[in-house]
Biopython code that builds the backbone (N, CA, C, O; Angstrom):
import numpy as np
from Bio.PDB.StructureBuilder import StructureBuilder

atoms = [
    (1, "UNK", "N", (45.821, 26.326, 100.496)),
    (1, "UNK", "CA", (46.489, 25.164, 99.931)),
    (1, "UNK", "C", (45.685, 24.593, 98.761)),
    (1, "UNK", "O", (46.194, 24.071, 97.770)),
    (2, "UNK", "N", (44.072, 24.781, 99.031)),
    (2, "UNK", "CA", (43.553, 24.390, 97.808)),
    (2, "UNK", "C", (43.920, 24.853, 96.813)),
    (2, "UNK", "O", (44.574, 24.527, 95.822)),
    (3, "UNK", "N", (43.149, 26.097, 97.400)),
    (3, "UNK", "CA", (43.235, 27.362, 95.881)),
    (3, "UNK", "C", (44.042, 26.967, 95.395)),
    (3, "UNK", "O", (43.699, 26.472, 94.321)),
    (4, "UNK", "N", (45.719, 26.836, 95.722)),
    (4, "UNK", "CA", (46.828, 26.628, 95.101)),
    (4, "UNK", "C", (46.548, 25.352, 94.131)),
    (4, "UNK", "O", (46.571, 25.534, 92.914)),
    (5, "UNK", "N", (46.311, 24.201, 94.607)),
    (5, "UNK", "CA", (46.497, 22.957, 93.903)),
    (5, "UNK", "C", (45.487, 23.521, 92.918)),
    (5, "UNK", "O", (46.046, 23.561, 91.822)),
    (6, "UNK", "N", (44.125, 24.017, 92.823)),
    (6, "UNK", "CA", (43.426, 24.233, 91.628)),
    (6, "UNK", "C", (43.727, 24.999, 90.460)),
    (6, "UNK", "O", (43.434, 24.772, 89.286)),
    (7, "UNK", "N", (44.523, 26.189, 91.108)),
    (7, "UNK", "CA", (45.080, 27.150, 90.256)),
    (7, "UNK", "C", (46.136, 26.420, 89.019)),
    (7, "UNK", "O", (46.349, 26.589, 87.819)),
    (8, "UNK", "N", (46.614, 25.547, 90.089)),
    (8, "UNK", "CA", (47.572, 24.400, 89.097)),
    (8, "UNK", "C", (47.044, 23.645, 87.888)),
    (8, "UNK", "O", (47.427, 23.624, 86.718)),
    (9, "UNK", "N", (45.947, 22.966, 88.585)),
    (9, "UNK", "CA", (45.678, 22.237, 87.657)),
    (9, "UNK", "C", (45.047, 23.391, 86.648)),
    (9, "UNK", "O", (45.502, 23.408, 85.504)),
    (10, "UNK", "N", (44.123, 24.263, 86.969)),
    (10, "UNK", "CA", (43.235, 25.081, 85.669)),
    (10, "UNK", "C", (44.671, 25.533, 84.869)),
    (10, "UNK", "O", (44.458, 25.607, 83.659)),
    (11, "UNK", "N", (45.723, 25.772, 85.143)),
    (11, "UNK", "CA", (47.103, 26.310, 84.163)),
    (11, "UNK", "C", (47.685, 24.828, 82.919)),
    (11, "UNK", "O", (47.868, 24.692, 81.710)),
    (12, "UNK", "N", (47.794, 23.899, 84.310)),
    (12, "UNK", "CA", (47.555, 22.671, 83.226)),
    (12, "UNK", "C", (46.545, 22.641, 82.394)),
    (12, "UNK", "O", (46.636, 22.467, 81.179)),
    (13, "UNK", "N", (45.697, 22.785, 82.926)),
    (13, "UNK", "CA", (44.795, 22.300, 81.729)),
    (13, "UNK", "C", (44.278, 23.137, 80.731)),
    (13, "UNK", "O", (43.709, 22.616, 79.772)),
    (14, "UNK", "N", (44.417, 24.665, 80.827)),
    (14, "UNK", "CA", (44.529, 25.507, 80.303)),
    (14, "UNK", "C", (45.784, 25.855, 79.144)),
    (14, "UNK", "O", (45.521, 26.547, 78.161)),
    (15, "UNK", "N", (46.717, 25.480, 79.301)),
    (15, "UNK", "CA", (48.142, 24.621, 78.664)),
    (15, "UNK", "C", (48.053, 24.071, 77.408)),
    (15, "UNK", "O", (48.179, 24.371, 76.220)),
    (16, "UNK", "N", (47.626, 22.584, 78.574)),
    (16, "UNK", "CA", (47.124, 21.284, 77.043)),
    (16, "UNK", "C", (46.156, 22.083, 76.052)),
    (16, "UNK", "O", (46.364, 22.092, 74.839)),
    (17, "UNK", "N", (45.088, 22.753, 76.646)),
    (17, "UNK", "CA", (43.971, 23.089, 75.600)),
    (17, "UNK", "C", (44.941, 23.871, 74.927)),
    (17, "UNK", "O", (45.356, 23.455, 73.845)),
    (18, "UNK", "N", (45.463, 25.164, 75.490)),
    (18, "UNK", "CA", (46.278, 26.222, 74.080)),
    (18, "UNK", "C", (46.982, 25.341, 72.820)),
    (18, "UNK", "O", (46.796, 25.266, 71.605)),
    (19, "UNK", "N", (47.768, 24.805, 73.662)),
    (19, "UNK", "CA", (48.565, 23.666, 72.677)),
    (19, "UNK", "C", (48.152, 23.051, 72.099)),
    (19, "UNK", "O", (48.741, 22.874, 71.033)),
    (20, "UNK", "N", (46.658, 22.142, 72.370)),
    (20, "UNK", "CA", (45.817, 21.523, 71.554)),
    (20, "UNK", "C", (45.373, 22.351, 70.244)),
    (20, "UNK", "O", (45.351, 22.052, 69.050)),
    (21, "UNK", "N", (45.048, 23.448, 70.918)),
    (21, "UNK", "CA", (43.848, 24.596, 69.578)),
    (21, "UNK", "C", (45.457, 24.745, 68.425)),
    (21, "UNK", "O", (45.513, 24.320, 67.271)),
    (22, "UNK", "N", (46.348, 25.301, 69.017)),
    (22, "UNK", "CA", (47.933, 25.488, 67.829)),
    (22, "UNK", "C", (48.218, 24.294, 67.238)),
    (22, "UNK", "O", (48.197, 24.256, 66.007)),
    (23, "UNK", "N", (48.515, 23.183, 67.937)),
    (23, "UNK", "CA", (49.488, 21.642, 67.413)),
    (23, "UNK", "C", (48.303, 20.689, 66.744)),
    (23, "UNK", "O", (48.689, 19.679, 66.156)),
    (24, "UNK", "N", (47.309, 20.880, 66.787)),
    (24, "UNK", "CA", (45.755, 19.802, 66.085)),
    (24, "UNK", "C", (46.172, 20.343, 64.935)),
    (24, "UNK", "O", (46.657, 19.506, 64.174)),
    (25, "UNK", "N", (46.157, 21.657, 64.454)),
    (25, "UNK", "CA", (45.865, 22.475, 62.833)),
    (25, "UNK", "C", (47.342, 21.983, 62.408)),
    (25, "UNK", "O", (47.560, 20.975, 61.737)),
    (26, "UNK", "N", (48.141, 22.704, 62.820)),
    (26, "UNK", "CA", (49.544, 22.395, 62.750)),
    (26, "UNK", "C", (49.793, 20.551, 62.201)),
    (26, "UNK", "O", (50.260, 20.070, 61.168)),
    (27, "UNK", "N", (49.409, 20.130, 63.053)),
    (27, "UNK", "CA", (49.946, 18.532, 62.935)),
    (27, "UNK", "C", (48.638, 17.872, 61.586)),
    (27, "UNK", "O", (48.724, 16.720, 61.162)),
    (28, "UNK", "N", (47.686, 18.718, 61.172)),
    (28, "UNK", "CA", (47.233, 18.177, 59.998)),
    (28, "UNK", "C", (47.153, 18.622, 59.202)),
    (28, "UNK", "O", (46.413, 18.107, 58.363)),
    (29, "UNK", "N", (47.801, 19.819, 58.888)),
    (29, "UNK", "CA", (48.572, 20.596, 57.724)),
    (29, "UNK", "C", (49.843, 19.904, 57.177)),
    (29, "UNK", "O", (50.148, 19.777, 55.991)),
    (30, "UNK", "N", (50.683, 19.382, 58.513)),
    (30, "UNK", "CA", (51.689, 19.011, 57.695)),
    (30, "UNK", "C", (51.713, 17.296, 57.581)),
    (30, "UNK", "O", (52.571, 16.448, 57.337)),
    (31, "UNK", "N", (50.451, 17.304, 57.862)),
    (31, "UNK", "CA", (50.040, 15.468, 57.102)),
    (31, "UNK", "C", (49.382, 15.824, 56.120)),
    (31, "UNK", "O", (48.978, 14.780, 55.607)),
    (32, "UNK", "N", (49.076, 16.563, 55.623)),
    (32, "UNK", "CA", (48.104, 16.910, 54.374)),
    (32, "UNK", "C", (48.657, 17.516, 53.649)),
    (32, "UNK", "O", (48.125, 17.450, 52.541)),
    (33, "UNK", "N", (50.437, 18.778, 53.703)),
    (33, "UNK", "CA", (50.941, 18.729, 52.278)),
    (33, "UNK", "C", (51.799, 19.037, 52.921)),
    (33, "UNK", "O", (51.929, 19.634, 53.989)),
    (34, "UNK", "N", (52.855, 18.287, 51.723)),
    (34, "UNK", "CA", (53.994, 18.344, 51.791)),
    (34, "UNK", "C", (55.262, 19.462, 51.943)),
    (34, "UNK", "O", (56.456, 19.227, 52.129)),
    (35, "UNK", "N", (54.451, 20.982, 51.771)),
    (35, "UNK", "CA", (55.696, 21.622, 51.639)),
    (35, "UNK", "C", (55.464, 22.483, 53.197)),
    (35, "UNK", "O", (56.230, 23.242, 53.791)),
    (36, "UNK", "N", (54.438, 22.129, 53.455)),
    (36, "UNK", "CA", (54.167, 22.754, 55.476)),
    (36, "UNK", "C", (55.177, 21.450, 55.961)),
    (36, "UNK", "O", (56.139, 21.639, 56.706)),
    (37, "UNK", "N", (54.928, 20.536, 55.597)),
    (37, "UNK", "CA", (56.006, 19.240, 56.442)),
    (37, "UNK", "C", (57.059, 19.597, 56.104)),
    (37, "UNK", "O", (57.821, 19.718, 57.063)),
    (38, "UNK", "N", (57.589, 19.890, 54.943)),
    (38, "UNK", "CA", (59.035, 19.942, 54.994)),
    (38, "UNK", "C", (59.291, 21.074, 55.701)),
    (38, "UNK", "O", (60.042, 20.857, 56.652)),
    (39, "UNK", "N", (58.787, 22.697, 55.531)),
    (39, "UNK", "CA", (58.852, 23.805, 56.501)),
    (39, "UNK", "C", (59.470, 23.565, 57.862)),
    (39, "UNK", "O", (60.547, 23.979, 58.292)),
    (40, "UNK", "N", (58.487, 22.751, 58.492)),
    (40, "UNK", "CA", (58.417, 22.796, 59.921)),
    (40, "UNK", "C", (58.760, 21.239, 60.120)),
    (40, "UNK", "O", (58.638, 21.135, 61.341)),
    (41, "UNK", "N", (59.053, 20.192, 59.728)),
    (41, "UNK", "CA", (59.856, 19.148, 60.334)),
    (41, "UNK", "C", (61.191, 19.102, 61.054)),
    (41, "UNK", "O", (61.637, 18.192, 61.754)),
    (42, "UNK", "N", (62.018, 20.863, 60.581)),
    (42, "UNK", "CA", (63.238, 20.580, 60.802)),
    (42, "UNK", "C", (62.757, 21.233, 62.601)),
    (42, "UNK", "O", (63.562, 21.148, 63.528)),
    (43, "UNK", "N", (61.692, 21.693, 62.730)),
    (43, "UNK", "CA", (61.463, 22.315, 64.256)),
    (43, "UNK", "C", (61.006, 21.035, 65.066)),
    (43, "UNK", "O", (61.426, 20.950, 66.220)),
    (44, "UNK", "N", (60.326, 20.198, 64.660)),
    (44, "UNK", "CA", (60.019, 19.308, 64.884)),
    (44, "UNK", "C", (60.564, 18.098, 65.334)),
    (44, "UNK", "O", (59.999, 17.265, 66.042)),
    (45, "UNK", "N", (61.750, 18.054, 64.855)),
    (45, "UNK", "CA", (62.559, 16.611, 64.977)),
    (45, "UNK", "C", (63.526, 17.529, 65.840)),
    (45, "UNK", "O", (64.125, 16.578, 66.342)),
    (46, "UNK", "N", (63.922, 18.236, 66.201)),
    (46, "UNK", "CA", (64.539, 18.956, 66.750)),
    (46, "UNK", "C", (64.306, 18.563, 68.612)),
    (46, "UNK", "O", (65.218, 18.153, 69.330)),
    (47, "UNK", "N", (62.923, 18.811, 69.057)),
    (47, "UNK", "CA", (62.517, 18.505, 69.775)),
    (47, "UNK", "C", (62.254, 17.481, 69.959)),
    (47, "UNK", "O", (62.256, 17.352, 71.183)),
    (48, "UNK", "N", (61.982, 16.490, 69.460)),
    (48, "UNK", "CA", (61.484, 14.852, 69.358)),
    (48, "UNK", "C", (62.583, 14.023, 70.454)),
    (48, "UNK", "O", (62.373, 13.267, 71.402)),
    (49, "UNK", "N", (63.555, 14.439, 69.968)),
    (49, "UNK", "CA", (65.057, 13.435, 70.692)),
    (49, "UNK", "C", (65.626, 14.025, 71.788)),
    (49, "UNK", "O", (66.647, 13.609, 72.337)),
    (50, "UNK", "N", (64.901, 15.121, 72.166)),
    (50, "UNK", "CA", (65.607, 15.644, 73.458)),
    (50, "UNK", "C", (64.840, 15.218, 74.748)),
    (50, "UNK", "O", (63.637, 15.234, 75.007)),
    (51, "UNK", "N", (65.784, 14.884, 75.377)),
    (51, "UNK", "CA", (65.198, 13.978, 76.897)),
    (51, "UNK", "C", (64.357, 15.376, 77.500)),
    (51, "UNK", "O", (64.682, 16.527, 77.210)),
    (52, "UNK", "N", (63.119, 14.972, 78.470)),
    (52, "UNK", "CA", (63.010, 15.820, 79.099)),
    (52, "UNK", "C", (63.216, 16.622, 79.988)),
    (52, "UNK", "O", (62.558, 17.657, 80.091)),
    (53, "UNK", "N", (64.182, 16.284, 80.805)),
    (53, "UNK", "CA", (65.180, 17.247, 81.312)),
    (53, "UNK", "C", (66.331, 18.623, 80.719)),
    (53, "UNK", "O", (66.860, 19.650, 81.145)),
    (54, "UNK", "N", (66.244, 17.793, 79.476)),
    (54, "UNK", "CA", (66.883, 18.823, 78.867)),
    (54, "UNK", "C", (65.816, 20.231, 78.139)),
    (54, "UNK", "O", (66.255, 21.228, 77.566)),
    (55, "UNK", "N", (64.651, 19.957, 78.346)),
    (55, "UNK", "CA", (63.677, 21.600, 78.695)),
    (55, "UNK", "C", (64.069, 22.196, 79.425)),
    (55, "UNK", "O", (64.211, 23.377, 79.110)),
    (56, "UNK", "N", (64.351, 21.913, 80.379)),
    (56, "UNK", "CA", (64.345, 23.359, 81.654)),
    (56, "UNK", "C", (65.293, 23.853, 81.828)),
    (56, "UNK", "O", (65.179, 24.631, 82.775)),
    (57, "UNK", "N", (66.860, 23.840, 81.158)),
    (57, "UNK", "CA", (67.347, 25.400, 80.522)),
    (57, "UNK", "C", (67.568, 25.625, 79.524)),
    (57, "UNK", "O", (68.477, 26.402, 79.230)),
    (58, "UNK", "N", (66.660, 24.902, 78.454)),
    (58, "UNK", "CA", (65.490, 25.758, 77.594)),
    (58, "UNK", "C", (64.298, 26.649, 77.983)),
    (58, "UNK", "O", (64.061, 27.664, 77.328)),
    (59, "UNK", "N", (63.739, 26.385, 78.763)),
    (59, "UNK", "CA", (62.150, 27.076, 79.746)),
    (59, "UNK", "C", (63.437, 28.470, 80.145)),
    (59, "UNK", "O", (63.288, 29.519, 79.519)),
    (60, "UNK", "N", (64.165, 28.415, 80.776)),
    (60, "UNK", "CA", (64.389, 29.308, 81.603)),
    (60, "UNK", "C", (65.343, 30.148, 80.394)),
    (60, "UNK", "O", (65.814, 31.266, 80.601)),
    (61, "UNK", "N", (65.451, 29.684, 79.616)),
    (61, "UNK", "CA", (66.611, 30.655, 79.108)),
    (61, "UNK", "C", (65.082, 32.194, 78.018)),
    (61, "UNK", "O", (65.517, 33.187, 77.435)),
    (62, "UNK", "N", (63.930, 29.888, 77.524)),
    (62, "UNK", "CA", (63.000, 31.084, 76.932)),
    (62, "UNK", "C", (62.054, 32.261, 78.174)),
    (62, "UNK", "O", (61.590, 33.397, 78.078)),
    (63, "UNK", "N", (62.086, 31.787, 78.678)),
    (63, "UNK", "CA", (61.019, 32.334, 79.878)),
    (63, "UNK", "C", (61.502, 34.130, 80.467)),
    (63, "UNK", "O", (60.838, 35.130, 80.739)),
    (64, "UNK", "N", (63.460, 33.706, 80.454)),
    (64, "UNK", "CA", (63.951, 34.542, 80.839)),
    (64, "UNK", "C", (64.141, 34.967, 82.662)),
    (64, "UNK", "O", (64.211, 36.080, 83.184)),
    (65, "UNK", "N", (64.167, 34.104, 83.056)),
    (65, "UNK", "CA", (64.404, 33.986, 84.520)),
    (65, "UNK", "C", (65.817, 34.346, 84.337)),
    (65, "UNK", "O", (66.746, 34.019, 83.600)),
    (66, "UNK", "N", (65.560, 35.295, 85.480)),
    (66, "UNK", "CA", (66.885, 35.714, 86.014)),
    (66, "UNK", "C", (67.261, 35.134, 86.995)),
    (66, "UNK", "O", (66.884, 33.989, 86.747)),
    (67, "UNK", "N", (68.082, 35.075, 88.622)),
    (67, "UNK", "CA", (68.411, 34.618, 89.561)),
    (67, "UNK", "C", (67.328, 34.607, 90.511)),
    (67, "UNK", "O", (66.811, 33.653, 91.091)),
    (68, "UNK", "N", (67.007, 36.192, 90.579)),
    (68, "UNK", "CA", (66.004, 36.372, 91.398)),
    (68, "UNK", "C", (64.816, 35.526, 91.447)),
    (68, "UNK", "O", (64.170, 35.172, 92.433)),
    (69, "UNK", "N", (64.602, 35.206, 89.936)),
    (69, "UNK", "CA", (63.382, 35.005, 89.473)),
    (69, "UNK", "C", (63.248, 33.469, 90.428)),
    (69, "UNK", "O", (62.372, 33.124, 91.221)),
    (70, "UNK", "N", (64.721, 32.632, 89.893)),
    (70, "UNK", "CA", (64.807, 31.445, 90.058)),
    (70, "UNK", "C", (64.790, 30.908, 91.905)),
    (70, "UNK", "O", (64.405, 29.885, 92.470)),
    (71, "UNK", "N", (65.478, 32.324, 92.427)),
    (71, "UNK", "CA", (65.314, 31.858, 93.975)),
    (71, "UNK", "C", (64.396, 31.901, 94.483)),
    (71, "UNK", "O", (64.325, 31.247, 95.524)),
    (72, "UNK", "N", (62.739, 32.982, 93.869)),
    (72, "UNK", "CA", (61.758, 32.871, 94.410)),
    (72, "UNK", "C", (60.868, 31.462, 94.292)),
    (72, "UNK", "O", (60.074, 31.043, 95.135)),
    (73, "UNK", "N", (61.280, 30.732, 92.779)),
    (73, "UNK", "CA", (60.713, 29.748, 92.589)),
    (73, "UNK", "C", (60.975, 28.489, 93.552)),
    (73, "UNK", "O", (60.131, 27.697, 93.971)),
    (74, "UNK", "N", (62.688, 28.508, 93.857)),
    (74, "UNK", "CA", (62.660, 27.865, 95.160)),
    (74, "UNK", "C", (62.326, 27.931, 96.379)),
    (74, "UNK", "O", (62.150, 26.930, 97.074)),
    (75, "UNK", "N", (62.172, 29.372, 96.870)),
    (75, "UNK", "CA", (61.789, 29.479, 97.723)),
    (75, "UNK", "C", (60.434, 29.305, 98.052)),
    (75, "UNK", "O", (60.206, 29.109, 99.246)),
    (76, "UNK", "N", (59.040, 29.341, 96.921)),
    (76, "UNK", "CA", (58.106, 29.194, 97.048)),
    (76, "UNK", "C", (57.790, 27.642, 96.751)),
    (76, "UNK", "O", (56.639, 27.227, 96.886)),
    (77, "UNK", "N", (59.080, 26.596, 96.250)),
    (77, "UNK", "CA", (58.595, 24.868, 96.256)),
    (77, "UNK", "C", (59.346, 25.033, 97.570)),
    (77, "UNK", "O", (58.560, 24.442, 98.310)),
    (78, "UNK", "N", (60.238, 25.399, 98.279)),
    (78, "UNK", "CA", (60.206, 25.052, 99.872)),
    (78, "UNK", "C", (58.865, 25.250, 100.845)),
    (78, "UNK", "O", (58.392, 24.520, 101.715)),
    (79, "UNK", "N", (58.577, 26.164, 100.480)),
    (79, "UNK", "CA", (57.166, 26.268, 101.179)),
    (79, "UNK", "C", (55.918, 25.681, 101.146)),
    (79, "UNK", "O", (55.047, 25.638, 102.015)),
    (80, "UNK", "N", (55.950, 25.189, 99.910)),
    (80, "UNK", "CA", (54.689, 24.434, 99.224)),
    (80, "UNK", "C", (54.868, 22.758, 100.367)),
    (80, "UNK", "O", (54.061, 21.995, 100.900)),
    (81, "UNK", "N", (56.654, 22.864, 100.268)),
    (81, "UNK", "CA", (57.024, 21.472, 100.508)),
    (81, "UNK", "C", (56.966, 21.873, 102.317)),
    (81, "UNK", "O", (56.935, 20.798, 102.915)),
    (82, "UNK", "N", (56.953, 22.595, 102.924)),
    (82, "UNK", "CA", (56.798, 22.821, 104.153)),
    (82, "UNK", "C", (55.419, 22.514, 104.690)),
    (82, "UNK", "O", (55.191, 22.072, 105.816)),
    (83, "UNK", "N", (54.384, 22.841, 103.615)),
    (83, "UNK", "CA", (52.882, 23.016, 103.980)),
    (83, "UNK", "C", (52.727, 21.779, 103.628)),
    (83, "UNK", "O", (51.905, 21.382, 104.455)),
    (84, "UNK", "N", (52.969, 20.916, 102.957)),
    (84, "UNK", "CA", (52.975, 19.628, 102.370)),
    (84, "UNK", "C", (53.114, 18.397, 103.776)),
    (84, "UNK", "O", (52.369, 17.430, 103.934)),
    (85, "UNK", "N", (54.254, 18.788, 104.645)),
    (85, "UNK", "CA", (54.825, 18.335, 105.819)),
    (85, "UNK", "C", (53.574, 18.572, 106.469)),
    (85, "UNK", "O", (52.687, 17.718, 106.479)),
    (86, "UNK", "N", (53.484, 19.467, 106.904)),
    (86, "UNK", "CA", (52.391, 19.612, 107.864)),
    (86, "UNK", "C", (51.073, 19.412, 107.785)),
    (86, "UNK", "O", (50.470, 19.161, 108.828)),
    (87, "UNK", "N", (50.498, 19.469, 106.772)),
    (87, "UNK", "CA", (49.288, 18.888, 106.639)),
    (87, "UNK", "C", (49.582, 17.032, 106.589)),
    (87, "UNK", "O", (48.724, 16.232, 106.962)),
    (88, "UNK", "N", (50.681, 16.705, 106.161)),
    (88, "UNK", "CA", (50.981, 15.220, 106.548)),
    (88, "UNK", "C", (50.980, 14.753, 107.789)),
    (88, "UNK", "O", (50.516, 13.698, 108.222)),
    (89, "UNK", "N", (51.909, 16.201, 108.695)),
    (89, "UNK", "CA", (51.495, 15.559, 110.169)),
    (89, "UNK", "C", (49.728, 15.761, 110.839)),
    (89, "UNK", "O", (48.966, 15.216, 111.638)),
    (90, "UNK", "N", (49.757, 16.549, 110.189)),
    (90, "UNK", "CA", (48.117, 16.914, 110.981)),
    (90, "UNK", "C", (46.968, 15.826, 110.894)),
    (90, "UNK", "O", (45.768, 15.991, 111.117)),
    (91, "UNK", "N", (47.666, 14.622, 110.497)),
    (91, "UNK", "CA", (46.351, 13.565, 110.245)),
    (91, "UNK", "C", (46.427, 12.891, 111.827)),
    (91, "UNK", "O", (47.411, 13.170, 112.513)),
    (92, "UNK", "N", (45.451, 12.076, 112.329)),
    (92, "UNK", "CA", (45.494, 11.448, 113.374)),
    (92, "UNK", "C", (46.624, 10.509, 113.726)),
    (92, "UNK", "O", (47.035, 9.697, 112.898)),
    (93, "UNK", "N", (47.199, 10.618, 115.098)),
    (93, "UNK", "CA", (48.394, 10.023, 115.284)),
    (93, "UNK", "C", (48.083, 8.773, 115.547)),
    (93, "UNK", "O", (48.970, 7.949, 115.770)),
]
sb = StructureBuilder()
sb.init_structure("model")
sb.init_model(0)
sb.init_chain("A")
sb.init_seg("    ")
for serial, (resi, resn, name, xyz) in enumerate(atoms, 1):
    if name == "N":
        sb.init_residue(resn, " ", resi, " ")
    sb.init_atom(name, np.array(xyz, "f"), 0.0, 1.0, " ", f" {name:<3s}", serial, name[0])
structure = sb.get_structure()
């Protein structure tokens, strides 16, 4: 159950950093000239106004999950959420 929660977080945080090292250069290129801003603003504003719910069939369409893909993912947050239960009951009654 640990392992799991750590594995999580090192992907998070492994994540932010990728995204950090790409979107830092990125985001002061196109404050510093004008024709990288105009390039890439139209990708930019694109994403800005979309709620976040409306990612995840974006994620899945980019990701490419198929059915299968998607029932294992439930089937493995049922379980997470099963082990979740039980270590809740396992505290002193």
């Amino acid at each position: 159950f640990w392992l799991d929660i750590l594995i999580t977080i090192w992907r998070v945080f492994g994540g932010f950093v990728l995204a950090s090292i790409v979107a830092v250069p990125i985001g002061i290129a196109m404050g510093a000239w004008k024709p990288v801003e105009a390039f890439l603003e139209p990708f930019v504003s694109f994403a800005r106004y979309l709620p976040a719910s409306a990612f995840i069939p974006l994620l899945i369409l980019w990701a490419d999950l198929d059915r299968d893909d998607q029932d294992d993912l439930e089937h493995r947050a049922d379980e997470d959420h099963q082990k979740l239960l039980e270590f809740a009951n396992a505290g002193p009654q």
